[in-house]
Backbone as JSON Lines, residues from 0, in Angstrom:
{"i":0,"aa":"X","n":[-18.39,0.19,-1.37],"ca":[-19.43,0.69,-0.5],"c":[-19.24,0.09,0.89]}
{"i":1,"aa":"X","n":[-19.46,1.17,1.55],"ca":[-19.38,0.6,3.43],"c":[-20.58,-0.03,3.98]}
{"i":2,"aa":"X","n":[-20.86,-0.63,4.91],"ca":[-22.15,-1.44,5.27],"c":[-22.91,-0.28,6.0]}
{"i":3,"aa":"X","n":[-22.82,1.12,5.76],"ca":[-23.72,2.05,5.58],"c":[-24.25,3.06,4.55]}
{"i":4,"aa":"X","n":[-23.85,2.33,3.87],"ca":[-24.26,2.72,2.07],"c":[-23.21,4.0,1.83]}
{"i":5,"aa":"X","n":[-22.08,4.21,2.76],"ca":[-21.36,5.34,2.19],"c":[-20.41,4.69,1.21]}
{"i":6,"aa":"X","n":[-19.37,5.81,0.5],"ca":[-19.05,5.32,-0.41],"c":[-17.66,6.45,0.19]}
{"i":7,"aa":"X","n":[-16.53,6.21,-1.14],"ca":[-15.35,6.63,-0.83],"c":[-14.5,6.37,-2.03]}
{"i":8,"aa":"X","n":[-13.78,7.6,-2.65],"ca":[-12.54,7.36,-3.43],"c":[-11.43,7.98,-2.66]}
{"i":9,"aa":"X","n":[-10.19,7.27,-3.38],"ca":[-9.28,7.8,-3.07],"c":[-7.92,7.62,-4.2]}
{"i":10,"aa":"X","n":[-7.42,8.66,-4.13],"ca":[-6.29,8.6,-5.24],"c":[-4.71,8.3,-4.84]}
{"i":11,"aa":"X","n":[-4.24,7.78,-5.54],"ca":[-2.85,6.99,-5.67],"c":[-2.01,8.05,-6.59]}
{"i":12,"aa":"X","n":[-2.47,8.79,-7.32],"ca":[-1.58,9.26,-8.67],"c":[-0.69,10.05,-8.0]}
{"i":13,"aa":"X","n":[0.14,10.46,-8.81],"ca":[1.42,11.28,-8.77],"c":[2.65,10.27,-7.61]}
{"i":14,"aa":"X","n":[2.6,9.11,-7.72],"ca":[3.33,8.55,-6.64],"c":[4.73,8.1,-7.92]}
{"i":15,"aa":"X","n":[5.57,8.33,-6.97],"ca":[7.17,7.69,-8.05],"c":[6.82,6.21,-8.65]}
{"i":16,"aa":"X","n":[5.93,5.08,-8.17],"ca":[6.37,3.93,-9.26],"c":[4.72,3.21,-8.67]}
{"i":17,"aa":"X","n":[3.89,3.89,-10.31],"ca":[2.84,3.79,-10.27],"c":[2.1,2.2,-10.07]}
{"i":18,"aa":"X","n":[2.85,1.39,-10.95],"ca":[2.47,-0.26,-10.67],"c":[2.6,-0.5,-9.36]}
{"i":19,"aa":"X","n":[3.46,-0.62,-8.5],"ca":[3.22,-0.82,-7.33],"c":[2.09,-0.36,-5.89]}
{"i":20,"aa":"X","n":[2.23,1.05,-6.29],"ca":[0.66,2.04,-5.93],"c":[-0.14,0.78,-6.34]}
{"i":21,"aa":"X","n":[-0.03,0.35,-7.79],"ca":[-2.0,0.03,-8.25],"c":[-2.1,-1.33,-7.69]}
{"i":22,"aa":"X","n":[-0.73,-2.27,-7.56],"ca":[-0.54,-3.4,-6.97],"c":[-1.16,-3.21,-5.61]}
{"i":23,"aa":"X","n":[-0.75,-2.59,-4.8],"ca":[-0.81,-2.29,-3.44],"c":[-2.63,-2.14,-2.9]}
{"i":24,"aa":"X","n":[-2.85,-1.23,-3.91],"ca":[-4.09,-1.16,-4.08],"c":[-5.23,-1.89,-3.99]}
{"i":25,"aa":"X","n":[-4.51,-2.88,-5.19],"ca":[-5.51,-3.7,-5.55],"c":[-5.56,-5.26,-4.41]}
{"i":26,"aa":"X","n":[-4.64,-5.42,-3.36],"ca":[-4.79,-5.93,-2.35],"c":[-5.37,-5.11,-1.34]}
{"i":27,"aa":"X","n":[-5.26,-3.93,-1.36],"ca":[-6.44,-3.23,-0.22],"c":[-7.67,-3.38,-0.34]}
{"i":28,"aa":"X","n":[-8.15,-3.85,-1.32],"ca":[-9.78,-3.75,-2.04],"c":[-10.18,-5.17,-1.24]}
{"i":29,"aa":"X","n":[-9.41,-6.26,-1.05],"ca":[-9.98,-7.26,-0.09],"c":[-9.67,-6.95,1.27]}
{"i":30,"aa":"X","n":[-9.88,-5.77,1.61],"ca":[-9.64,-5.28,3.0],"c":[-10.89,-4.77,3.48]}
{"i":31,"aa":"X","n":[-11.38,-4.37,2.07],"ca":[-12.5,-3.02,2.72],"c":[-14.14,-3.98,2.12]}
{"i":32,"aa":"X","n":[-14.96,-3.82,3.25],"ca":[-16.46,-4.46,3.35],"c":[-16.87,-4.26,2.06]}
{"i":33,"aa":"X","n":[-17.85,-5.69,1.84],"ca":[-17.94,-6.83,2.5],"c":[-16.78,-7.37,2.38]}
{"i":34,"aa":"X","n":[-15.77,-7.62,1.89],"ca":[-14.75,-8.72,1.61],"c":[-13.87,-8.86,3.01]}
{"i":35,"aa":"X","n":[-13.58,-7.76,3.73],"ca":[-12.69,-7.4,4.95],"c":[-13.33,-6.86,5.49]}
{"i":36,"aa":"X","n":[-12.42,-6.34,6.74],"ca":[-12.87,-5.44,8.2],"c":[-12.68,-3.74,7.74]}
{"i":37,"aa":"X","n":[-12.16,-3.77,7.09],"ca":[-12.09,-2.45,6.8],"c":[-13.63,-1.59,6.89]}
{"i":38,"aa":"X","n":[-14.44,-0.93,7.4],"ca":[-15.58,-0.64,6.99],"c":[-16.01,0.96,7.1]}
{"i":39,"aa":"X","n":[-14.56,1.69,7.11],"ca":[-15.61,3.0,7.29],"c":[-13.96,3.84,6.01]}
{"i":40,"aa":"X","n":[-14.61,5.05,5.81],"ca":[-13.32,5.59,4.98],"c":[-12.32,6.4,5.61]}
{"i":41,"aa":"X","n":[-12.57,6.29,6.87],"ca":[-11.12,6.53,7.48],"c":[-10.6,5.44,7.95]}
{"i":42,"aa":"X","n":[-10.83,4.4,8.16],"ca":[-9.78,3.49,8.14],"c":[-9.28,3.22,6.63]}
{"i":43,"aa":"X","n":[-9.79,3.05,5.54],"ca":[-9.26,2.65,4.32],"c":[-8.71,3.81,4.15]}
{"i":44,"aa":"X","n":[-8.58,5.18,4.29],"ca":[-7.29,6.08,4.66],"c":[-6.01,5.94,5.0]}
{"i":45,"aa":"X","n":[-6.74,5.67,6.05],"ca":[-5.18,5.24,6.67],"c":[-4.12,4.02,5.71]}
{"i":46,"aa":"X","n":[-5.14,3.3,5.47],"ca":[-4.3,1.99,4.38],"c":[-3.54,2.89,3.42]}
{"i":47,"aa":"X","n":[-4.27,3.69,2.76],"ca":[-4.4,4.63,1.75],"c":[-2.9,5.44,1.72]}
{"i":48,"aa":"X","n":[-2.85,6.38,2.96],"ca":[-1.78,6.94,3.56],"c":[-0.64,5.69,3.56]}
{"i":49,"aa":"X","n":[-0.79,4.77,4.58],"ca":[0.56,3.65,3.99],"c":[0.56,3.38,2.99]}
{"i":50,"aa":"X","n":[0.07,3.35,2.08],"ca":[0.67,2.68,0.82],"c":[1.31,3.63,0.14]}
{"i":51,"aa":"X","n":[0.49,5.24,0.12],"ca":[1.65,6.15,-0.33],"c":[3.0,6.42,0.45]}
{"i":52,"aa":"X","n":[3.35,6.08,1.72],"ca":[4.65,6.1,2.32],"c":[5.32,5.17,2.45]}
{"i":53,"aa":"X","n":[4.79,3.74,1.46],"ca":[5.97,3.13,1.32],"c":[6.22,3.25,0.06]}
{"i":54,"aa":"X","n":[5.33,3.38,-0.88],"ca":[5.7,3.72,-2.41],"c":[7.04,4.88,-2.56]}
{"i":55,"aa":"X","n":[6.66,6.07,-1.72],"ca":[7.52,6.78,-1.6],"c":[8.87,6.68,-0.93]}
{"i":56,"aa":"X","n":[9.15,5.9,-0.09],"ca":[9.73,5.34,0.41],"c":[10.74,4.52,-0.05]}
{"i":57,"aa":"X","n":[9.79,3.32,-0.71],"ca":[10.83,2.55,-1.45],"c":[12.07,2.99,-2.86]}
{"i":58,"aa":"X","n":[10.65,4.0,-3.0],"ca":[11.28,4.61,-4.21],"c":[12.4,5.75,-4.27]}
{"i":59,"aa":"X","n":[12.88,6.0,-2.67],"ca":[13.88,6.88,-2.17],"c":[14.8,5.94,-2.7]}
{"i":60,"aa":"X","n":[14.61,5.37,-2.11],"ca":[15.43,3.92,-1.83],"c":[16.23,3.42,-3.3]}
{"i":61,"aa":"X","n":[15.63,3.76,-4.13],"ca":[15.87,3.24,-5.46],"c":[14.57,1.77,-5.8]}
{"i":62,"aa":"X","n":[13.83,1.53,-5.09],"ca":[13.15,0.99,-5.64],"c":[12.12,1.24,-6.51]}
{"i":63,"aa":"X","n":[12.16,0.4,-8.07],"ca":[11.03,0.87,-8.92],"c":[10.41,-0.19,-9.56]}
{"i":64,"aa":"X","n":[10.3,-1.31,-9.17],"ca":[9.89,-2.9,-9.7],"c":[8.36,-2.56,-9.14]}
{"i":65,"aa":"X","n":[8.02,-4.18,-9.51],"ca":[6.86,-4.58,-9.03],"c":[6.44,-5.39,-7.55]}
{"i":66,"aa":"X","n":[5.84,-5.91,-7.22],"ca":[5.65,-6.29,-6.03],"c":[6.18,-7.83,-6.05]}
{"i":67,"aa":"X","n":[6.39,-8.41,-7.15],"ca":[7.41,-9.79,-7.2],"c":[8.9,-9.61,-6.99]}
{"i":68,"aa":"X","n":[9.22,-8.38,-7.52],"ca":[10.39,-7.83,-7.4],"c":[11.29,-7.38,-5.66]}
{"i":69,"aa":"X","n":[9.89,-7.11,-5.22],"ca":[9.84,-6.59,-4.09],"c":[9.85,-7.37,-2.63]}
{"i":70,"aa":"X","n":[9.76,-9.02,-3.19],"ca":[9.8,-9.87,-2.16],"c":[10.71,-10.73,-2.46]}
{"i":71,"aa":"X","n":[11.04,-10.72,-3.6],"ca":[12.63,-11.07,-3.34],"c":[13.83,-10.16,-3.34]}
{"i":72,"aa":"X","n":[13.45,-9.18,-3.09],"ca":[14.79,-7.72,-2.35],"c":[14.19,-8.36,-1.24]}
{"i":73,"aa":"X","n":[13.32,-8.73,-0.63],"ca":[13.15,-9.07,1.2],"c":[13.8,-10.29,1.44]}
{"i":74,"aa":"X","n":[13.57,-11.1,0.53],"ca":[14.29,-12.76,0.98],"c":[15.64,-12.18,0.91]}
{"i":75,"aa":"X","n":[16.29,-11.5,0.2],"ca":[17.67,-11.13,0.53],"c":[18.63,-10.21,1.27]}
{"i":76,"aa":"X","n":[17.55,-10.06,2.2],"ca":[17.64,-8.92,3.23],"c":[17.47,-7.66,2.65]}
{"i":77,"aa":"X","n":[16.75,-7.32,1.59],"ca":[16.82,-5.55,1.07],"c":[15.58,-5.55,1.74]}
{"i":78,"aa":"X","n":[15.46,-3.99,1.02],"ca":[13.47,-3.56,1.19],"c":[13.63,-2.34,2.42]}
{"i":79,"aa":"X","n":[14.73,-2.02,2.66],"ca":[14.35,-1.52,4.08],"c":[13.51,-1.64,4.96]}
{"i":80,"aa":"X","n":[13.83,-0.95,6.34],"ca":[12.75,-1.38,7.27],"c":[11.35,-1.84,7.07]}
{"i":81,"aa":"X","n":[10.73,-1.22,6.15],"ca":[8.8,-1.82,5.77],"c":[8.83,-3.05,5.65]}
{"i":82,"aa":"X","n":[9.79,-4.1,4.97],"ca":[10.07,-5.39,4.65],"c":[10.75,-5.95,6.28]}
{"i":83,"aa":"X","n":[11.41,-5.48,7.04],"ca":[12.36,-6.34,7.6],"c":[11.62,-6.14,8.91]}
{"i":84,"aa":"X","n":[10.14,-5.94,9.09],"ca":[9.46,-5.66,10.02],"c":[9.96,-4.17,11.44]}
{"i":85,"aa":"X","n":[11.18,-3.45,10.74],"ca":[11.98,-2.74,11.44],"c":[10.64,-1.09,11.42]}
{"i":86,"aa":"X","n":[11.08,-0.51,12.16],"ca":[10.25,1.04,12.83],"c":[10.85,1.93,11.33]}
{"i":87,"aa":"X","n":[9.61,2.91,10.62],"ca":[10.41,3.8,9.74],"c":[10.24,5.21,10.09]}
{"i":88,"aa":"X","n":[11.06,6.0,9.95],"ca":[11.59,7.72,10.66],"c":[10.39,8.48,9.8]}
């Protein structure tokens, strides 16, 4: 709930490598009020929207792990650009 009593879902499904979606997720939830700044449902959209374009993304990529998996492909230079702080097309 937003600190104007609105409310908001949003769906993750049909993404190539669902644990990571729900991973991803479930760190957005300390984003959005009270816990974070997040406070209206278009900004938690937008989160929403990134998390499906890197899921998709990674998963071009060949990535299909979890999010432990996923930071050590970064300590070793993988992950593509989303990890290596680089611009994505």
């Amino acid at each position: 709930m937003f600190s104007d009593g609105s409310r908001a879902e949003f769906s993750l499904d049909g993404l190539p490598n669902p644990l990571l979606a729900r991973q991803l997720a479930t760190g957005l939830v300390d984003l959005i009020h009270p816990h974070g700044t997040a406070d209206t449902a278009g900004t938690v959209n937008h989160y929403v929207q990134a998390i499906r374009g890197m899921v998709r993304t990674l998963a071009a990529q060949g990535f299909t792990s979890s999010l432990v998996q996923l930071r050590g492909r970064a300590d070793r230079g993988g992950g593509g650009p989303w990890l290596r702080g680089g611009r994505r097309s």
